[in-house]
VOGU-3710 file (C-alpha; in Angstrom, 3 decimals, decimal comma):
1> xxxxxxxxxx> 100,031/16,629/-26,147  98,076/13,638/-25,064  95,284/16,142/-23,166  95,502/18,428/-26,470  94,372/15,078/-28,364  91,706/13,817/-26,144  90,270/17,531/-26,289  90,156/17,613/-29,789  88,260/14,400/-29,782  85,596/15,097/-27,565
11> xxxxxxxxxx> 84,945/18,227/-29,620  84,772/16,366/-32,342  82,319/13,691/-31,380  80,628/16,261/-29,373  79,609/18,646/-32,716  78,711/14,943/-34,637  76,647/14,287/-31,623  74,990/18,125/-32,350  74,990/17,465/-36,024  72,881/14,081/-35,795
21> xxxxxxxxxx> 70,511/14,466/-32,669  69,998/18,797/-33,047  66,528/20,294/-33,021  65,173/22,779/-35,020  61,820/24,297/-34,477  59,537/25,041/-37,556  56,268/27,203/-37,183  53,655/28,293/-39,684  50,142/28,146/-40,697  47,825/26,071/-43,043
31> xxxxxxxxxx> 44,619/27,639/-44,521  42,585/26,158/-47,545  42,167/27,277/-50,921  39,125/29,096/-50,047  41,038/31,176/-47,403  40,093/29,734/-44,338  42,210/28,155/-41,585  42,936/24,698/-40,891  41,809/23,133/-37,340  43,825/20,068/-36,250
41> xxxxxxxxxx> 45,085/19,647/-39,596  47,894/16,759/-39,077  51,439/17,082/-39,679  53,429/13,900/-40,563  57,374/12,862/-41,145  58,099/11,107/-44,618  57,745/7,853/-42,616  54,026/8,421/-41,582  55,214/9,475/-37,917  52,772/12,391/-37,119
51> xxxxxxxxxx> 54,506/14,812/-35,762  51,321/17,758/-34,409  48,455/19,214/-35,793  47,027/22,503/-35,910  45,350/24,788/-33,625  41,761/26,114/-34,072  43,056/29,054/-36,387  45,483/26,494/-38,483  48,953/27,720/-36,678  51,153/24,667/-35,511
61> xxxxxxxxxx> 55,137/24,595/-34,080  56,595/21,681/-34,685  60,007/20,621/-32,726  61,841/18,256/-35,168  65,219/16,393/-35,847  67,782/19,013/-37,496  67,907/16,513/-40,335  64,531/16,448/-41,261  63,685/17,756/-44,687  60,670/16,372/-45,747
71> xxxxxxxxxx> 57,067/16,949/-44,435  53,775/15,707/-44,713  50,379/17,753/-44,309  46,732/16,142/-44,169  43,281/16,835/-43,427  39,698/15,743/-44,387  38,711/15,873/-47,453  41,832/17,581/-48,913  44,683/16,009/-50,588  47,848/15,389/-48,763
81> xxxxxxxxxx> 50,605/18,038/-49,446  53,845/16,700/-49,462  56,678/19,897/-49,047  60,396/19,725/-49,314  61,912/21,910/-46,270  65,446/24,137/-46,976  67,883/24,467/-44,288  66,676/28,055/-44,059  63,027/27,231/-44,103  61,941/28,005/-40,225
91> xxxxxxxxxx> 58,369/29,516/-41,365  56,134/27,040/-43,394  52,805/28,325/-45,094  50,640/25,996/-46,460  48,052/25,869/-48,205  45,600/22,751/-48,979  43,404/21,475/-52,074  40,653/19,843/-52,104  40,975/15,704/-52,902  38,589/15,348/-55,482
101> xxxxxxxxxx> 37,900/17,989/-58,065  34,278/18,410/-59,411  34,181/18,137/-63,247  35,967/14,513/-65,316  35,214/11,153/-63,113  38,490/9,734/-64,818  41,553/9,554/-62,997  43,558/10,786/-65,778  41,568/13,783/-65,705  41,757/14,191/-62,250
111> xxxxxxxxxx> 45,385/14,134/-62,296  45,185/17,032/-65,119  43,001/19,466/-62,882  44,922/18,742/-59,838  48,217/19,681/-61,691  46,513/22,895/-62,840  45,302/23,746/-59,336  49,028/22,927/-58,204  50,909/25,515/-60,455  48,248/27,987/-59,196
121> xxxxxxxxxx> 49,372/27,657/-55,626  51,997/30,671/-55,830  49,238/32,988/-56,729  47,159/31,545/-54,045  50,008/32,367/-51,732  50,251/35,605/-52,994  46,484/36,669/-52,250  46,599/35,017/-48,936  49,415/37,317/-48,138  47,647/40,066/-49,577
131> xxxxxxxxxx> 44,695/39,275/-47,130  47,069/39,492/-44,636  46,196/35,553/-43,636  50,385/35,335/-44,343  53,140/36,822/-43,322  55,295/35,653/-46,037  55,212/36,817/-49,091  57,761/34,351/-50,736  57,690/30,339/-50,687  60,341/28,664/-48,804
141> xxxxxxxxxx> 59,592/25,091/-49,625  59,543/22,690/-52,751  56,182/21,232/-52,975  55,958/17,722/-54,730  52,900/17,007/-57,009  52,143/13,175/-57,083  49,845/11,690/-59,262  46,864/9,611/-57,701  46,219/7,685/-61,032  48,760/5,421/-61,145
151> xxxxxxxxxx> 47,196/4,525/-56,671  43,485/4,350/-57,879  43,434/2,340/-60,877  45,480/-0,211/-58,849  42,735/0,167/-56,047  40,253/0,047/-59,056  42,004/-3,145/-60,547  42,225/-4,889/-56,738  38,031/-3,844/-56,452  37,314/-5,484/-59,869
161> xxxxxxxxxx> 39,259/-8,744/-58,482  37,339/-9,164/-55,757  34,045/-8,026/-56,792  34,637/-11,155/-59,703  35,210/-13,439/-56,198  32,330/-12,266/-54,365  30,182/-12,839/-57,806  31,701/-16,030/-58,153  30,748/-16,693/-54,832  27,174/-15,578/-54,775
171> xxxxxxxxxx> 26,431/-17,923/-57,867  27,456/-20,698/-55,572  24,988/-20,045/-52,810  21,586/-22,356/-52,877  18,539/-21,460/-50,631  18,977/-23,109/-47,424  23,003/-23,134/-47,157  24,225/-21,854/-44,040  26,709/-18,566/-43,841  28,158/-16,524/-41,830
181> xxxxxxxxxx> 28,165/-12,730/-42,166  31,197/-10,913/-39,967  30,051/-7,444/-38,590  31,385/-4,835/-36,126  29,777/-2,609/-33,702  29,283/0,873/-32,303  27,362/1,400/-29,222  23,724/3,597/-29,551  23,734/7,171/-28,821  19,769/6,341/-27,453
191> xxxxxxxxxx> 20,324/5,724/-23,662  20,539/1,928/-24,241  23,181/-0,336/-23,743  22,095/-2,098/-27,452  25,129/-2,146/-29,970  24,175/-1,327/-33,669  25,973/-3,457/-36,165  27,682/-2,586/-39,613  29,200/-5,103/-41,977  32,227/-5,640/-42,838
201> xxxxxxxxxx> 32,980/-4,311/-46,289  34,767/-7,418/-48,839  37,622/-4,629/-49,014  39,202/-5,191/-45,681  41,650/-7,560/-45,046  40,392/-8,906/-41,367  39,729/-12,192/-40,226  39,547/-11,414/-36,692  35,690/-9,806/-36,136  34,100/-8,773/-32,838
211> xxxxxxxxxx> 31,084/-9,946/-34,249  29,641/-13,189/-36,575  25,997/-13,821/-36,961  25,151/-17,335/-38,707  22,217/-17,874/-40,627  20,498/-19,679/-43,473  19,589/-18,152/-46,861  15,708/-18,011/-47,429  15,782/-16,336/-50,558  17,960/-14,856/-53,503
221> xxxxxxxxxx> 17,361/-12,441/-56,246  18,929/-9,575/-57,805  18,882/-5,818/-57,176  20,340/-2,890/-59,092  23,224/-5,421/-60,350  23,849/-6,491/-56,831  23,497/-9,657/-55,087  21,133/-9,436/-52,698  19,851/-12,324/-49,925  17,609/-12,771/-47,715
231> xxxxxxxxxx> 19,102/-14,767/-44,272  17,503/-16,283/-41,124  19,574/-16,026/-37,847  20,297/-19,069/-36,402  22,730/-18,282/-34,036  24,146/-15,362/-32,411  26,586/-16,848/-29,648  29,903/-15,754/-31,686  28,890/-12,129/-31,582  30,590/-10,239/-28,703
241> xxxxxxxxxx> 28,297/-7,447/-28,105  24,991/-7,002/-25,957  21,543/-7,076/-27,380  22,695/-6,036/-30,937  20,587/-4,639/-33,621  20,982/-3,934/-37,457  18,924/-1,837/-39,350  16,348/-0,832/-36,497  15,718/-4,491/-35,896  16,861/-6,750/-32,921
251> xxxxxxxxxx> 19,329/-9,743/-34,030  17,821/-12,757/-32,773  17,570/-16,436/-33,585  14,462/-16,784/-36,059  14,801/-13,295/-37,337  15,177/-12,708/-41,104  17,599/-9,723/-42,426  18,435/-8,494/-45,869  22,693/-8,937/-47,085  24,059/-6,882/-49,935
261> xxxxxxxxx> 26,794/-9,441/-51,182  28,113/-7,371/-53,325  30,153/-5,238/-51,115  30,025/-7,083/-48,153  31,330/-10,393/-47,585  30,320/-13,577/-46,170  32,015/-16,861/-44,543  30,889/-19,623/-45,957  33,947/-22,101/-45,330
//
């Protein structure tokens, strides 16, 4: 009775062990609206994990937790596709829109014309099958359609705030105050082992640069609504990379560069 027991009890722990770490493989193909294939489109779990991408005609397998029902698709310059898998969904095909929609600037609008691109996606699916680019006729997913107004006008609202500080800013600066402009780098494709600079855009949280040049503002005026200054380099020894250069021109102590404040920060503390 006692060996009867102890059986039972493995086999159940043994089809709960099954149940929460099984496998289940999921194929398919992504193509775009257009009716071309996907290269290296990537494929994500609900938490952001990714997961594969596609080949050079848009086919991908994926081997994934039994449990998993939710999946994530992405690729440049199309909106993300978010799909809710069935238990009997083992083929997924996909297809992806574009992110931004020519036509209304508003977000509002936006949100209208992707929502009418969305609820043509069957008939999309249909003539892909048709073109034999599917083997499917039938969907076997839930797709979600989420909204991207309610994202950018927070993104918009966050922009306006700190286009107001770096305005704010800017009206504090006199000729002849010292700043410091953060900047990263990417090597030349030229032979040369000189590093050309980019600055750092007032939208990214990061206080830990590869690169600071310091200099003193020679001269202020405004451009196209901008804020615009004219710097001379006085010192260069906080910048990590080799013989730098920005815009075509080498950084140096003495030389004189052009700074758009308005998207691009500075340190002045």
């Amino acid at each position: 009775m006692k060996a009867i027991k102890f059986v039972l009890i493995v086999l159940i722990l043994s089809s709960g062990f099954v149940k929460s770490f099984g496998q289940r493989i999921i194929k398919g193909r992504v193509i775009l609206e257009e009716m071309y294939e996907v290269p290296e489109a990537f494929i994500f779990s609900k938490d952001r994990v990714v997961l594969g991408k596609t080949d050079d005609e848009g086919y991908f397998e994926l081997n994934i937790p039994s449990e998993t029902n939710k999946l994530l698709f992405g690729w440049i310059g199309c909106e993300e596709a978010s799909i809710i898998l069935t238990d009997s969904c083992h083929y997924i095909e996909l297809i992806l829109l574009p992110a931004w929609l020519d036509g209304p600037r508003s977000n509002r609008k936006q949100d209208i014309l992707r929502k009418e691109w969305h609820d043509k996606l069957p008939e999309l699916h249909s003539m892909a099958f048709q073109k034999g680019l599917f083997i499917n006729e039938n969907i076997c997913y839930t797709r979600e359609f989420v909204p991207i107004k309610p994202e950018l006008d927070e993104i918009e609202r966050q922009m306006n705030l700190t286009n107001k500080q770096v305005r704010k800013a800017y009206k504090k600066l006199e000729v002849g105050d010292t700043i410091r402009i953060p900047y990263s780098g990417t090597w030349r494709s030229d032979g040369t082992d000189r590093t050309k600079l980019i600055v750092f855009s007032c939208h990214v949280d990061n206080d830990n640069y590869d690169c600071i040049i310091e200099g003193i503002v020679t001269k202020k005026y405004r451009f196209k609504k901008g804020y615009q200054m004219l710097y001379k380099v006085t010192n260069c020894d906080k910048c990590k990379y080799d013989s730098p250069i920005f815009n075509g021109k080498e950084v140096k102590v003495g030389e004189e560069f052009h700074h758009y404040m308005k998207y691009f920060k500075v340190i002045t503390d």
